[in-house]
N, C-alpha and C positions, 0 to 999 in steps of 0.2 A: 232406457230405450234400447230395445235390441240393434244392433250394431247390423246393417245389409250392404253388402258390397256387392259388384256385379262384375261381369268381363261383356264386353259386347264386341263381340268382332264382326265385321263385314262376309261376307264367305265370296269374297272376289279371287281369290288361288289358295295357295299352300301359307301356312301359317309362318311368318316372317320369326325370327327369333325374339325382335323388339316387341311382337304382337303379345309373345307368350310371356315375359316379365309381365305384361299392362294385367297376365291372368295371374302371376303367383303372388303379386305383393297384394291384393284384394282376399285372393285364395285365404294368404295366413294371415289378413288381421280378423276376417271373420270367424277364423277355425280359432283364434288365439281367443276373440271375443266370447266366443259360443252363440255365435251369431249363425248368420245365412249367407252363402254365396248360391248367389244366383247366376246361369247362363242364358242370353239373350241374343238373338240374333238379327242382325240390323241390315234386312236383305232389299230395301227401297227403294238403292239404287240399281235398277231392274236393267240398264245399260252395263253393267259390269257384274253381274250376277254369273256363277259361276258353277256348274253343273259339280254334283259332289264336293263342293267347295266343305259345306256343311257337316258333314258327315266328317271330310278329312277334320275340321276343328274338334268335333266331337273326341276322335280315332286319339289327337293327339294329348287334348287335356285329362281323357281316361290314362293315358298310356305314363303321364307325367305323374298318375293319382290326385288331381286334381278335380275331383267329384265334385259336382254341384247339386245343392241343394232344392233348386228350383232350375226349370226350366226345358229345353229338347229333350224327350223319351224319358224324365222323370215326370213332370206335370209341375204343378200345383197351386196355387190361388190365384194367384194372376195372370192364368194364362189368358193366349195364347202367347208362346214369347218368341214366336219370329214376326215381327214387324209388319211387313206384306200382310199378316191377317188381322193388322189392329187400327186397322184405315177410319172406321168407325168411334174409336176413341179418339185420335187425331181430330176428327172432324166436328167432336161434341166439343173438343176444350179449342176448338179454333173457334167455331161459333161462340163461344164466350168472349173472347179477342174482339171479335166484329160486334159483338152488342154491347161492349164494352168501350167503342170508337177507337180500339187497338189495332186494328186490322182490316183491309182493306184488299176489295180484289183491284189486280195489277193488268187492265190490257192493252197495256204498252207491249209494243212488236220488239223483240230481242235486238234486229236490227238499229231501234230507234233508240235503245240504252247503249251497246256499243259506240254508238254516236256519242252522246254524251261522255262516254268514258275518254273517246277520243281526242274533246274538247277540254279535258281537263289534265289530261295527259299531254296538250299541246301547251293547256296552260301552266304545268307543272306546277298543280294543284290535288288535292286526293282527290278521286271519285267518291263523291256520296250519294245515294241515289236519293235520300231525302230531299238534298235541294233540285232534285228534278221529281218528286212527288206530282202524282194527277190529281188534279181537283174537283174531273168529275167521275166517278170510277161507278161502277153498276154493280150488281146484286153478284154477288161471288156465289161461287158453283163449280164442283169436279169441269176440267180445262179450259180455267183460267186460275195463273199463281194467287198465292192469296202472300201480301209481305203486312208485317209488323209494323206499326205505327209508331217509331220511335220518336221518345220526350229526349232527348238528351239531356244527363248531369250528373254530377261528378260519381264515382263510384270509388267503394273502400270495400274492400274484404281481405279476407285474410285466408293465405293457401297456408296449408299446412307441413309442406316443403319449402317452398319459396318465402314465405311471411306475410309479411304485411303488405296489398297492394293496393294503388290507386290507378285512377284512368278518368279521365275526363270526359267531354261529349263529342271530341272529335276522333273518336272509336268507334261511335256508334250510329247505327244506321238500322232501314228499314231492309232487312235482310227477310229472303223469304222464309214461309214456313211451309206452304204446302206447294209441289211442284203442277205445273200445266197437266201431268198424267191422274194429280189426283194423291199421289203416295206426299209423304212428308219427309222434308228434308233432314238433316242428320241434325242439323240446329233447332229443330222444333221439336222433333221423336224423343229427343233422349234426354228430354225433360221432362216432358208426358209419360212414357214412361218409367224415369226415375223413381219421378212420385206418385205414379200406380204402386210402384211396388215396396214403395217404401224404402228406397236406397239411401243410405244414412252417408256414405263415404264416396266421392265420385272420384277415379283414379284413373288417369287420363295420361296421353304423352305432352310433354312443354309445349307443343306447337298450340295445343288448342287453348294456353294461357290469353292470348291476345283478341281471342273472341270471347272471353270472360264477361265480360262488359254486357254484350249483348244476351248471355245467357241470364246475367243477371236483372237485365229488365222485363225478360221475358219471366223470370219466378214475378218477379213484385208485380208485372201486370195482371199473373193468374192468380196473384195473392198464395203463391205456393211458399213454404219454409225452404231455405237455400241449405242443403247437405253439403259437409265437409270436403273440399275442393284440394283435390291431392295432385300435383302437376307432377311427373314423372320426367329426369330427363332423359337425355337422349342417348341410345347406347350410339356409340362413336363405330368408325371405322378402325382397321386398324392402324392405321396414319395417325387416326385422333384428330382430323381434321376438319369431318361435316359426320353428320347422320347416317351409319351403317346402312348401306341398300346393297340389291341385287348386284349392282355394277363391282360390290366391292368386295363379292365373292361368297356374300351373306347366303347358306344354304337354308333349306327350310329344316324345321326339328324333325319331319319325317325321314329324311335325307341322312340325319344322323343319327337316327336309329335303327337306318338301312346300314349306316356305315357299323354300326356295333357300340354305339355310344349307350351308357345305362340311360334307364333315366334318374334314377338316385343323384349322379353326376350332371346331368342338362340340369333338374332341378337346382341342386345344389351351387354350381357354377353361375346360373343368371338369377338366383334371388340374393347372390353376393354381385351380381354386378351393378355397383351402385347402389349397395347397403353395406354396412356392418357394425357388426355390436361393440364392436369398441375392443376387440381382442385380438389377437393374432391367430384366431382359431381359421379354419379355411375350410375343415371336409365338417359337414352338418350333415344329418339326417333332419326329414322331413319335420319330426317331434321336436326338434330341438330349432329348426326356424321359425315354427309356430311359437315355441316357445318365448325364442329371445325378440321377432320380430317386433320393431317399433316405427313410427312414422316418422318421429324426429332423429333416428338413424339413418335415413335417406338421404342422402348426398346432391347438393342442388347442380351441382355440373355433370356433366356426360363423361361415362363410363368408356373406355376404349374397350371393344371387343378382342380378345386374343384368345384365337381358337387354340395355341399351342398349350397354353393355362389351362382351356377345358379337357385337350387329350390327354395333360398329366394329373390333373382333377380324375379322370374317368378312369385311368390305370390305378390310383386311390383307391377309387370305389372297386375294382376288380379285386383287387387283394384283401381289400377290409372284406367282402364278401366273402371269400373263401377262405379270410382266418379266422372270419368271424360262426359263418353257416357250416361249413365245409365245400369238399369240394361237391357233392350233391346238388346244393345250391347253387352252384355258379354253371354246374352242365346245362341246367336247366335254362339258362339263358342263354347258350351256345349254338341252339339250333336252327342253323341255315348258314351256320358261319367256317362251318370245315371245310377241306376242300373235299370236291364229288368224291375223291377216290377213301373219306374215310368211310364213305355208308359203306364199303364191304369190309371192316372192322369192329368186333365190337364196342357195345356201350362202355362195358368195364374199359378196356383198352383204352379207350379215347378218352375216358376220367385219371388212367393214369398221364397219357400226355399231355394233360388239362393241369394236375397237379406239377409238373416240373415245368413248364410253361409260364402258368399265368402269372409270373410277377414281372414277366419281359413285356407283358398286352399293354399298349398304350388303347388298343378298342380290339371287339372282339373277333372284328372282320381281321387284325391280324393273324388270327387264327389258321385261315387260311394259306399265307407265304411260309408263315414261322413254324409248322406241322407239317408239310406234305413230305419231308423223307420221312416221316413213323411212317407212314402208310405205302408207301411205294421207292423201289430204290431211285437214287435220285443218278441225274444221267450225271458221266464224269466229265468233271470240267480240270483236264489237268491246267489250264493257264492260271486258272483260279488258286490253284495249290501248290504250282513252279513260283507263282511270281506274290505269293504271301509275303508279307513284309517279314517275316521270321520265320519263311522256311527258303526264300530265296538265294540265300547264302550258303546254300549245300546243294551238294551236286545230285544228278539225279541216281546214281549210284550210292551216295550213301543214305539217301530220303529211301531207296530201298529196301536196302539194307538193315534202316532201323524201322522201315514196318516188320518186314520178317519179323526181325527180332521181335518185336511189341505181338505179332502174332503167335508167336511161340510160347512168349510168355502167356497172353492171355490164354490161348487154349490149354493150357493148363487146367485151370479154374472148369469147375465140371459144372452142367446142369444145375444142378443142387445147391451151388454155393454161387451161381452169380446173381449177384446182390451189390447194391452201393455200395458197401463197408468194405466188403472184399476184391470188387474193384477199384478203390479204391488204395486200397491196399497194393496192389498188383500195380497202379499204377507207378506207386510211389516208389516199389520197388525197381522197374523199369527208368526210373531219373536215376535212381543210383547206378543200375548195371550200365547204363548207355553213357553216364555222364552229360548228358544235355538237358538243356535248360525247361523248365514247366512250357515256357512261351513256346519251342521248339517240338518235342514230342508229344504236346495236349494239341495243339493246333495240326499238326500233319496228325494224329487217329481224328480228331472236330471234323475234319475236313471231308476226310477219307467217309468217314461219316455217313456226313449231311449235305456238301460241297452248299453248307447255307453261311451266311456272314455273320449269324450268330445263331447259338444254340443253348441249350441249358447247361448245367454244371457236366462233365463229361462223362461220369461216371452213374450220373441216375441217366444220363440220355442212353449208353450201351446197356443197362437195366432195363428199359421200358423196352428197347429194341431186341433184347434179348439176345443170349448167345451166335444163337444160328445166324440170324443176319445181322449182326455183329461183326463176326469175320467173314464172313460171305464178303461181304461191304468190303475191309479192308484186304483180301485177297487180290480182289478184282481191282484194285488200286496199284497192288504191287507188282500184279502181271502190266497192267497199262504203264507203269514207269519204264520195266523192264526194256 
């Protein structure tokens, strides 16, 4: 049997980061299968529907390469696959329910079941609304609910993270299927659709473990086959103490790809969050999670989110990129992340401050702080360069003193020969004539510089910068000391 997974999200905002794991462990067992991932969109709750909601899911699982098979702006056999247009299927496999004595329209007033809830909440008893069932209920029809006639008794399956499960008949109830508007509820759809489309593996978050129960009496009453029940847990906080949300600072994936995150790395960081093959391996490419991925490597407890893990995952991905493609490949990803003043520099130029840079990128929006003296002299911060922890113990007389010096020396070095090697060189030479320490004369020219807190090796940064504003830079230093 072909192997069908699916991702069904809501398009109520911006895609949560828990949302997109519930897409990529489906994504690779189908691709690992040679199966089908399908995308579906589950828009019925028409109260929380979200303009471009849609689009942004699309924007994001393209963006991750998470291609689906079936479904929005591809097609194919079973469409239509947003929900709001399959009211009509709903309504044929509800009808089977009610002539089946399964189901039952409900017009009990909201009011009058709150009621009831509150009498069993007094009673500190559970709510079931089966034992408040109507006895004489009329001909069901679009507004009025239609709820499931539940047999209660014992249940046994088996998740395929979790194991073995049971639950008895005080789980289960007459929950609805279709709402008063007419559309169906998330408990009823996505079963009917499952098994429209043939969905062999259902991969869902922990929470919807405990309405398990009801989902499975609803297959045996349509006489459907029960697909592979894969319960997902929860990515944590970073506390590690409840369910990652908004409050806890959880951004959306778009967010961090505004921030300059790959996706290589988003991928790769959350389909290890709360999996792994059993190695100490950590950076994967997408081929090689398809590969190893397995179900019984899923981890039954909640994963802690630690956004610090995925910026040094994603500086990973930055350098494997350019040792791996060159730097070609990684410019290509850099566009919108310079600051404004490098657009009046060339392409070549900004590939070579791209090449002594990016091993420092924890994301690419670094790009930004850690670059803007290439492009523009930066303004002088003498507090910044008096009060260095290794240049503060010299007086501003001899700080100097030993620019000149290092300026005399450098200008030396002609046109033609300034190169790494030979500044290098030059520098090495200036420890020796000065007698001062690496920490002391590499950090007063770093400075004089870049007046940045950090910078590349010193010697490819006055290379990329070139002679001329090279010492321009450190002139203007030693006149401000003066």
């Amino acid at each position: 049997m072909e192997t069908v997974t699916r991702f069904a999200p809501s398009p109520t905002g911006y895609i949560h980061i828990g949302n997109v794991r519930s897409a990529i462990y489906p994504y690779l067992l189908a691709k690992q299968q040679h199966g089908k991932f399908i995308l579906r969109i589950e828009d019925t709750d028409r109260g929380r529907y979200v303009e471009g909601a849609t689009e942004l899911i699309e924007d994001t699982l393209r963006w991750l390469t998470l291609d689906w098979d079936e479904g929005p702006l591809v097609g194919g056999p079973q469409a239509p696959y947003f929900q709001s247009e399959r009211k009509e299927i709903y309504h044929a496999y509800a009808k089977r329910l009610i002539e089946a004595g399964r189901a039952y329209a409900d017009p009990t007033p909201p009011e009058q079941i709150e009621q009831y809830r509150k009498e069993c909440n007094d009673q500190k008893i559970p709510f079931l609304y089966r034992n408040y069932r109507p006895t004489d209920t009329p001909e069901w029809h679009p507004g009025i609910p239609l709820r499931f006639k539940a047999e209660p008794q014992n249940y046994q399956w088996r998740d395929e993270v979790m194991g073995d499960m049971h639950a008895g008949p005080e789980v289960q109830d007459d929950i609805i299927l279709i709402k008063k508007d007419g559309y169906p509820t998330y408990n009823f759809a996505h079963i009917v659709d499952d098994a429209e489309m043939g969905v062999t593996h259902v991969m869902r978050g922990v929470e919807y473990l405990s309405s398990t129960p009801n989902y499975l009496a609803l297959y045996d009453a349509l006489g459907l086959t029960r697909p592979k029940l894969v319960s997902l847990p929860h990515i944590l906080a970073p506390q590690g103490n409840k369910k990652l949300g908004k409050r806890d600072g959880a951004k959306s994936v778009t967010e961090y790809r505004d921030d300059g995150v790959l996706p290589e790395a988003m991928l790769n960081y959350l389909a290890c969050l709360g999996w792994n093959d059993g190695t100490e391996q950590e950076i994967y490419t997408k081929e090689e999670l398809i590969e190893r991925f397995s179900l019984d490597r899923i981890q039954t407890s909640g994963a802690r989110y630690d956004e610090t893990k995925l910026l040094w995952m994603n500086g990973q991905w930055i350098r494997r990129i350019f040792n791996e493609r060159g730097v070609d490949a990684l410019f290509e990803r850099t566009e919108g992340f310079w600051p404004d003043v490098a657009d009046e520099h060339s392409v070549e130029y900004r590939k070579k401050v791209l090449s002594i840079i990016y091993d420092r990128l924890k994301t690419l929006s670094d790009l930004r702080e850690m670059t803007a003296y290439f492009f523009a002299d930066p303004e002088l911060d003498m507090n910044m360069l008096l009060n260095n922890k290794f240049l503060k113990k010299l007086s501003e007389s001899e700080l100097e003193n030993l620019l000149k010096t290092s300026i005399a020396k450098l200008s030396s070095l002609p046109e033609t020969t300034w190169n790494a090697d030979s500044l290098q060189s030059t520098l090495n030479q200036l420890l020796q004539e000065t007698g001062k320490k690496p920490a002391e004369l590499f950090s007063l020219i770093r400075l004089a510089l870049s007046f940045a807190p950090f910078s590349p090796a010193l010697n490819l940064t006055m290379e990329v910068l070139g002679r001329d504003a090279s010492l321009a830079r450190l002139n203007a230093v030693a006149r401000a000391i003066q």
